[in-house]
Each structure stands twice: as C-alpha cells, then as structure tokens.
N, C-alpha and C positions, 0 to 999 in steps of 0.2 A: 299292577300292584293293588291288595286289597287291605283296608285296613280298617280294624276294629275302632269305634266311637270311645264309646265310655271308658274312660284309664289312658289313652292314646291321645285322641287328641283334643277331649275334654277332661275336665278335673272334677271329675263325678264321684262324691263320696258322704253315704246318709249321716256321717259321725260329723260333718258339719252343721248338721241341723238336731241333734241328740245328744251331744256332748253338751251343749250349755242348759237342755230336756234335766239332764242327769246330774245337773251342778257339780259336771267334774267328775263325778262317778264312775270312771273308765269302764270297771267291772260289772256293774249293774248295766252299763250301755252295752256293754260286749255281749252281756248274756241275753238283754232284749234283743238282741240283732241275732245272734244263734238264735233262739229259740220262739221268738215270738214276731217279728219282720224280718224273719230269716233270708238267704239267699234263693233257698227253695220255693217259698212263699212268693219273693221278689218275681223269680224266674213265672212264675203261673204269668203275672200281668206280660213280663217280656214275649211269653206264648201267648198274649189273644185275650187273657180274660180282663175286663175290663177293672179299673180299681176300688169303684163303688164296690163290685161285688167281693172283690177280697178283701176289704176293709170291713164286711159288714161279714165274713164267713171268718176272720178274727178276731173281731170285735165278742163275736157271739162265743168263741172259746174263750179268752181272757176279759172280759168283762173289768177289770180292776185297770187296765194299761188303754182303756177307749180313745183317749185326748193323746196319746203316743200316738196308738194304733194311724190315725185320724191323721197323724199328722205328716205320714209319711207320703200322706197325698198331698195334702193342700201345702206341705212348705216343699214338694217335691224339688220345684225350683231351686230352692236354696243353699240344694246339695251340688251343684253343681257353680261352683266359684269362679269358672269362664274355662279359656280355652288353653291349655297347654300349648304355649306360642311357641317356643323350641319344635316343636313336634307337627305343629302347622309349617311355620318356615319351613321345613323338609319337605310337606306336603306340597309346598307350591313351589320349591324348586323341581319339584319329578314334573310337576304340572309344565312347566317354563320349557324342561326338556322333552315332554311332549310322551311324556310315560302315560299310559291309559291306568287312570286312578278309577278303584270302585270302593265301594264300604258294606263291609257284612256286618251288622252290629244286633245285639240282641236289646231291644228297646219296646218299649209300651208305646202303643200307638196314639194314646192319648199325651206323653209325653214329648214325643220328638217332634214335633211340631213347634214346641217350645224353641227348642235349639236350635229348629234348622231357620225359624227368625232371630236368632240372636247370633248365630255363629255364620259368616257369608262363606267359609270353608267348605261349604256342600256344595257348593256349586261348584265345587272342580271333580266330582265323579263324573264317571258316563253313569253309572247306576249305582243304586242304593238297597241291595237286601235287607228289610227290616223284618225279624222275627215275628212280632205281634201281628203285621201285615200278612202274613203267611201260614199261621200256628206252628211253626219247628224252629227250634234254638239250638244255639250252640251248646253240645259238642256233635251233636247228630249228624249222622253222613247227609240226612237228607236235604241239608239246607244248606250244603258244602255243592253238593251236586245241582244243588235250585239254580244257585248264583252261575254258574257255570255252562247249563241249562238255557237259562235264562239270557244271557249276552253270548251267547258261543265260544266260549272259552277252552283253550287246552290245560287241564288241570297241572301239568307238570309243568307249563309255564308261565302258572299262576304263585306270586309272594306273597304268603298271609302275613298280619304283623297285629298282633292283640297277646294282651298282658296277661290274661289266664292261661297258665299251663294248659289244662283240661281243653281250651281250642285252639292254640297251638298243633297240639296230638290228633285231634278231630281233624286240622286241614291234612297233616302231613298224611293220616289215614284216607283220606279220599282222593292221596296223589300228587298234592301240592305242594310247596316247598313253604316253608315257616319260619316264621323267627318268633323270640316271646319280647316282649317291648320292655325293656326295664328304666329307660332313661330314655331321654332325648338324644344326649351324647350317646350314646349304647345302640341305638338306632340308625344313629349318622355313619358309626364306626362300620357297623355290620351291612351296612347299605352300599359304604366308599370299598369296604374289604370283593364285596360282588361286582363292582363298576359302575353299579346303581349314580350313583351323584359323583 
C-alpha cells in the first residue's frame, strides 16, 4: 500500500500561514496563491529546484509581494499544523498487520527533512519516493513506474491513496489500483470494504 504525505497523513496547508499575512482577506489570499505562489510555482520546488532560487525568480516578477513571496519559505514550517492522527492510526494498523507500507509524495527536499524529524510515521515504509529527490512529480507515469522500479513491485497489486484527483488518475494509469483520500473515516471505509483492516 502506497500513500501520499501532504493531505493524508499530514495537515499541510500554506493558507495557515497567509490568512492572518491577509488579515482575513480570503480573496486577496486566494488570488496570491493562484497566481503568484501558485501550485505550479510550488510544484517546480516539489521537482528539484531549490527554494532560494524560486523565491528570488518571484520575487524578481512581483516585486511589491517580496515579505509574502519570502515567506513561503521561511514559515514553510508553519503550514503544516502536525499530523492527521485518524489517518496515521490506519497507518499503523496495516503496519501491526504486516501490510508492506511505501510513500510516494511530491515534496521539496529541502523540506521533508523537516517532517520526517517531527512526524516518527516514516518509519513504518520499506521506502520512500520523494519527487525533489528524483526531478518527476506527480501525475507523471514516470515516477509511478520509479517507485515500482525501484522496490520490485507488481503495479496491479499496488493501492495508491492521495487526495488529488489528478494522481489518483496518474496511478490508476500506470496499472495501479487507487483510491482519492477524502477523510479518515472514508479511507477506513474503503480499506474494510477491500479486506484491507
């Protein structure tokens, strides 16, 4: 069973550290997150590029949002308000039953570091795909096929579980079977409904 990080089974979300940036401003934070630390933007660091340099290649287009821009790095931390415990518990029941746990997650190499000392949950994979470690993210076949590759795996009797549509669709396209994570509860359900737990 492979399972996505960010949204699963941490609580990873930058409008914790920009909603009180925007004193409340929902809109004005919505539209910095479209269009100026977008998810596309994001994704470059999740691919390999380090955050000095896309702080500093934003910076140089918006010049007026610099202390935003800036800050998406240094309270990086902050966006992440600990661990979705429902969602671990599951984790460590597949662990208990002796289910081979991996994690494919699309993460900044400069960041996970962070979490994998604060969150002791990592240490129940046999392995760990990190995008930035690699250059390929999700939804790409190629990093669907890395992980698989990588431990010897048979992709049809591999269960992805991450909360973006978009790799969802990426695993089920390289052969794998998928779920999209919407709750805890909704995970448990769809887990007991397979014979999983």
């Amino acid at each position: 069973m492979i399972f996505d990080v960010g949204g699963v089974l941490i609580d990873w979300n930058p409008r914790y550290v920009y909603r009180p940036l925007f004193d409340g401003d929902e809109a004005a934070m919505e539209h910095f997150l479209a269009h100026v630390c977008s998810h596309d933007w994001n994704l470059m660091q999740d691919a390999g590029r380090p955050f000095a340099e896309g702080v500093a290649e934003l910076t140089e287009r918006f010049p007026e949002h610099a202390e935003l821009i800036a800050a998406y790095d240094t309270r990086w931390e902050e966006m992440v308000t600990g661990a979705i415990d429902e969602t671990v518990a599951i984790l460590r029941e597949l662990e208990a039953r002796g289910t081979p746990l991996y994690a494919l997650t699309n993460f900044s190499t400069e960041k996970l570091p962070l979490c994998r000392r604060r969150f002791d949950f990592f240490e129940a994979f046999a392995g760990v795909v990190v995008s930035g470690e690699i250059g390929m993210v999700k939804p790409d076949r190629a990093i669907y096929d890395h992980l698989v590759e990588t431990y010897g795996l048979t992709p049809s009797r591999c269960l992805f579980i991450d909360d973006n549509q978009d790799n969802v669709r990426g695993a089920r396209e390289a052969g794998w079977q998928a779920v999209r994570y919407v709750s805890p509860e909704q995970l448990r359900r769809e887990l007991e409904a397979r014979e999983l737990l």
